[in-house]
N, C-alpha and C positions, 0 to 999 in steps of 0.2 A: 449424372452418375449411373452406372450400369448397378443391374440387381445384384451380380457377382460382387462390388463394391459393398455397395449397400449391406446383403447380409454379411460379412467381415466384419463390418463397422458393428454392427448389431450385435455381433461374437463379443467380438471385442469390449462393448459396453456390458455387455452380461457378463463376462468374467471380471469387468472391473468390479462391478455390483457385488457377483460371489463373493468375490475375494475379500472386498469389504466387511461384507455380512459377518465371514468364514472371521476372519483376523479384530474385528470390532472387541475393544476391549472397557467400553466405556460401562459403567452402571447401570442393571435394568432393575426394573421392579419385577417380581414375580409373584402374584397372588394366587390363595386359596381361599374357598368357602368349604367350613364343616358345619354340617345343621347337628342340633342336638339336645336331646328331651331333659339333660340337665339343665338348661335353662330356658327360662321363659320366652312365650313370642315377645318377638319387639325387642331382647334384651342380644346385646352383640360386645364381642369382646376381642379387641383384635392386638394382635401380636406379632411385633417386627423380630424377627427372625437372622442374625449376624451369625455367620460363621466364618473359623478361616480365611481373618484380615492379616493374621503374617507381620504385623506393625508395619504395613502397606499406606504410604500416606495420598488420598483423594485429594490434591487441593489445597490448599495456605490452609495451614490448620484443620484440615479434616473437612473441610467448607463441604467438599460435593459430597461427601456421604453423609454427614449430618445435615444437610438440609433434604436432603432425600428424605433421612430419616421424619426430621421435623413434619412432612408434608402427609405421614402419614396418620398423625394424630394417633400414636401405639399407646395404648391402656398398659400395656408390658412389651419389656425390649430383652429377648432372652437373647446370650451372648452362647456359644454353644460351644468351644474350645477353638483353639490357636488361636486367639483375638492379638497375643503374645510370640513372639518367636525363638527360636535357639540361635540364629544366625543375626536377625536383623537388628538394631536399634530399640530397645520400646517406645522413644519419643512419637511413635506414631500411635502407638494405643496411650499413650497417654492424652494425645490429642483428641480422638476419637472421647474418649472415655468424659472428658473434659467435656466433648463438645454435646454428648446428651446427657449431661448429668441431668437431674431433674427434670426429665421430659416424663418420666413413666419409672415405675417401678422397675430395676434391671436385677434380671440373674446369671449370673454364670457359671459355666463349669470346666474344668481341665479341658484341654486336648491334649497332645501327645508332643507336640513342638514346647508347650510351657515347662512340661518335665524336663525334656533333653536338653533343656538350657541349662540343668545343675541349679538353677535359681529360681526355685519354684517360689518359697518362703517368700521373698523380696517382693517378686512379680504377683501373686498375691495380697501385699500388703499393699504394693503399691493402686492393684485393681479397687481394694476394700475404699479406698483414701475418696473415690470418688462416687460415695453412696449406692456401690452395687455389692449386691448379696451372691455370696458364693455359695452353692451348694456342692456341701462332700457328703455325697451318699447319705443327702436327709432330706427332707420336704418344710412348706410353707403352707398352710391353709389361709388362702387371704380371701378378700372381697372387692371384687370389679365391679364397681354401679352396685347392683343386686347378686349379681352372680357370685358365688360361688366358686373357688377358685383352689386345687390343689395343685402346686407346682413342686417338685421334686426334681433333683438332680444328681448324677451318676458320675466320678471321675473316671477318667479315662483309664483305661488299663495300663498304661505304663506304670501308674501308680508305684506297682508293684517293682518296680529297677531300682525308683528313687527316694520312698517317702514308706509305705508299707508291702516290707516283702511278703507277709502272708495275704496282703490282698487277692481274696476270689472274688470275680464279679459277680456272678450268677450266684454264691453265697450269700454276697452284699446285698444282693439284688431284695432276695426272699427275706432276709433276716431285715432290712430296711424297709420294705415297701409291704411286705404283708398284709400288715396292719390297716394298710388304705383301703381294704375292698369293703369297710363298716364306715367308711368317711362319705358323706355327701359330699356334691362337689362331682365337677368335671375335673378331671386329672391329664394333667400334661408331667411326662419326663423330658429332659433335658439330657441328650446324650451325646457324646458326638463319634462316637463311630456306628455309623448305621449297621454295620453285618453280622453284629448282635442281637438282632432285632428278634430269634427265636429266642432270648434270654428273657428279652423286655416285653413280649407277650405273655409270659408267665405271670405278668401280676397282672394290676387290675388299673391301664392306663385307659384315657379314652384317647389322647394323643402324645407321639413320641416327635421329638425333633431332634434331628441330628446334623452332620455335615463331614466332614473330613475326606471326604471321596474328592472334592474339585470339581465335580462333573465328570469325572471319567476324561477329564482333561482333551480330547477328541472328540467332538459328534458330528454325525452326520442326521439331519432330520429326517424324521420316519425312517431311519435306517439303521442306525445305530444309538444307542444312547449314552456310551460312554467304551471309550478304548482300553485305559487301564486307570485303577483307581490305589492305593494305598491298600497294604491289608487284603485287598481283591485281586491281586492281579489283571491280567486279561480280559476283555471283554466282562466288565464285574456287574453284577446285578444292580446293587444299590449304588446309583450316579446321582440322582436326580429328580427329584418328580413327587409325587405321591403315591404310598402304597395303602393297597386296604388290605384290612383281616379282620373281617365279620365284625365289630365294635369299633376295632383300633382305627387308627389313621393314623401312617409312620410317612413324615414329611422331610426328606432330605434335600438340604440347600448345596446349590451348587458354591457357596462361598464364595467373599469378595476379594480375595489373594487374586495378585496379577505378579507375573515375573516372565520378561520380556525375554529371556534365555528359552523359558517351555512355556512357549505364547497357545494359550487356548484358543481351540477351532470349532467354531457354530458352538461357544460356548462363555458368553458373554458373566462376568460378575455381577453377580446377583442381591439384592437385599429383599428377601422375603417376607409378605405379609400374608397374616393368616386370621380371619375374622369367623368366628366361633358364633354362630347365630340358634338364636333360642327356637325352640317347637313345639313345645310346653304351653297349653292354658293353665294357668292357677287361678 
């Protein structure tokens, strides 16, 4: 075989690679470590992370995202909005919901697909049925192991179309969470549109998670990190990834929504964990 052959061949195999990589739509894990002086060394608290399942079904009953899930051993499973859709069936967040019931304390909060469905109430009720806590613009003080645990959550802005027209966020924000900067305890919000993140820096979180971007639905590595996102338009800043701001840590999930019509590129669905490790001698 001539070298002319040969590199061809090599092309060849490398775009098949790309394109795989590029078009791979299966389930990844994406983890984070935050250290932190609210809790003690040796103490960890880790948290699986769903955003933006779309009532997307993995699997005969939810199989491959719940054992995903299961394998992570999550102390808490925050649900972060669209877990529900306007379009699609809920039989599939049903199954999901079903299939970690009792694995770990779960919270959730709106997204913006639950409201445009008209059938907020229902899909609600139906969320509560499988032992997960809904947060509307209020908080939990709980206890993980030892730790210390303030978990708050923020509905979505649509709110305001379908259920409360004087809904302000950044009113909500202040008038609900105030009160947290005299609470011990590491604090997590639950949000799920990240590009409000200067609202949610005004109180006193140590971390924010969100999701509803997709990923910027588009990436290219080290080069782009997300094409267009909801809410963002173009080239939008919050896709993906982790942000800092001097205390905070704002953790946006690329979400596990797949829809084979707008196939995501170098942008695989996501189920994120995030382990909260102690730094603290007592």
């Amino acid at each position: 075989m001539t070298r002319k052959k040969i590199l061809i061949l090599n092309c060849i195999g490398l775009l098949i690679i790309l394109l795989f990589l590029a078009f791979y739509n299966g389930l990844i894990v994406r983890k984070y470590i935050i250290n932190s002086n609210k809790l003690a060394v040796g103490e960890l608290v880790r948290i699986v992370l769903v955003t933006d399942l779309h009532s997307h079904i993995y699997g005969n009953n939810q199989t491959k995202i719940v054992s995903l899930i299961i394998k992570q051993h999550p102390d808490i499973i925050a649900l972060v909005g669209d877990i529900a859709d306007d379009k699609v069936p809920i039989e599939g967040t049903k199954r999901f919901l079903a299939g970690i019931k009792g694995l770990a304390p779960i919270y959730y909060v709106t997204g913006n697909h639950e409201f445009w469905s008209n059938d907020i109430v229902n899909i609600k009720d139906i969320i509560r049925k499988y032992d997960v806590t809904i947060l509307e613009n209020s908080y939990e003080q709980i206890k993980i192991k030892n730790a210390s645990i303030v978990i708050s959550g923020v509905d979505d802005p649509d709110v305001v179309k379908y259920e409360k027209p004087e809904f302000d966020l950044q009113r909500e924000m202040h008038y609900t969470f105030s009160e947290l900067r005299d609470k011990p305890g590491f604090k997590i919000l639950l949000a799920h549109r990240p590009e409000f993140i200067e609202i949610y820096k005004e109180c006193s979180f140590d971390l924010v998670l969100s999701g509803h971007s997709h990923g910027g639905q588009v990436r290219i590595p080290f080069i782009l990190n997300g094409l267009w996102a909801p809410n963002q338009g173009w080239f939008p800043k919050y896709t993906g990834g982790e942000y800092k701001y001097d205390s905070l840590t704002h953790i946006v999930s690329r979400g596990v929504s797949y829809n084979p019509r707008l196939p995501r590129v170098f942008n695989p669905p996501e189920v994120v964990v995030i382990d909260i490790k102690g730094s603290t001698s007592r």
